[in-house]
C-alpha positions in Angstrom: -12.3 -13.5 -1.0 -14.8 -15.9 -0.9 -14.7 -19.9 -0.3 -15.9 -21.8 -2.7 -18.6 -24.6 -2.0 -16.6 -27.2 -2.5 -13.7 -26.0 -0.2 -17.0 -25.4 2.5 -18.3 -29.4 2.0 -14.4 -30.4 2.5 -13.7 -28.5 5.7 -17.3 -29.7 7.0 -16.0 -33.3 6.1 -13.0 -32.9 7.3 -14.8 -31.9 10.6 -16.9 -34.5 10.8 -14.5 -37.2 10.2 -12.1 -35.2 13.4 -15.2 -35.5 15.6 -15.9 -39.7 14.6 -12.1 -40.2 15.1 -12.9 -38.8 18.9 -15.8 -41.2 19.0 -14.0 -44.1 17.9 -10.7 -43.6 20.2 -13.5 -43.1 23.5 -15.6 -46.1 22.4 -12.0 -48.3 22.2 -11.2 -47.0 25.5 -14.7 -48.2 26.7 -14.0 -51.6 25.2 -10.9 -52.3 26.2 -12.0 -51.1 30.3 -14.3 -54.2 29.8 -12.2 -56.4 28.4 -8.6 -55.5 29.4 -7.4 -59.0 27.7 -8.3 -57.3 24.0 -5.6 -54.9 24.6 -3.4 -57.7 24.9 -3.9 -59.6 21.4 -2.7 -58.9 18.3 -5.2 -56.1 17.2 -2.9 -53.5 19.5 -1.0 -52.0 16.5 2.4 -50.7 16.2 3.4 -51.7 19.9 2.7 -55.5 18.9 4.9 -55.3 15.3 8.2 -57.4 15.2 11.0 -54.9 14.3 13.3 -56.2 11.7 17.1 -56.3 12.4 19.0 -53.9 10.7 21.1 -54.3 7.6 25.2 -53.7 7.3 25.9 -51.9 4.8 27.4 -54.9 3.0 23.8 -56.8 3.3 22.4 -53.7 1.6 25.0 -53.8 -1.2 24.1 -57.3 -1.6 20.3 -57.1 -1.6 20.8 -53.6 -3.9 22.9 -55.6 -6.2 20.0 -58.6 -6.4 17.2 -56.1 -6.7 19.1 -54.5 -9.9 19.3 -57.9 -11.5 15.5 -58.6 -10.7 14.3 -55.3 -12.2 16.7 -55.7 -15.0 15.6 -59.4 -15.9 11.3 -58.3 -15.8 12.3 -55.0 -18.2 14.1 -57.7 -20.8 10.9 -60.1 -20.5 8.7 -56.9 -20.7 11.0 -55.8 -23.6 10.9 -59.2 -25.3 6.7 -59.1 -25.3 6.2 -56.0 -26.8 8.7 -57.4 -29.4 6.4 -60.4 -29.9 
């Protein structure tokens, strides 16, 4: 069976995109040898991220309970346009 052109272009893309991702991950290690204080700030990613605290179950009644009233007030404003 044979590939169509289009499948051909998207695995050459998909290729090509693999071997910049390589580039870019050597060229941040390069960087941050050089200046080892970048790795520090807040550009780091995921390891620099806050983590929320987690919800009871009775907090996540509560804010399920206040999303239902928000969603339920802008679908009778929404209603209440397209009446008007």
């Amino acid at each position: 069976m044979m590939t169509s052109t289009s499948d051909r272009s998207r695995e050459w893309a998909r290729l090509g995109a693999k071997a910049r991702l390589v580039e870019i991950d050597q060229e941040r290690a390069e960087i941050l040898r050089e200046y080892p204080d970048l790795g520090r700030s807040s550009l780091g990613g995921a390891a620099h991220r806050r983590s929320r605290p987690k919800l009871t179950p009775a907090a996540k009644r509560k804010l399920s309970a206040g999303m239902r009233k928000y969603w339920a007030r802008r679908k009778a404003l929404a209603a209440a346009k397209a009446k008007a």
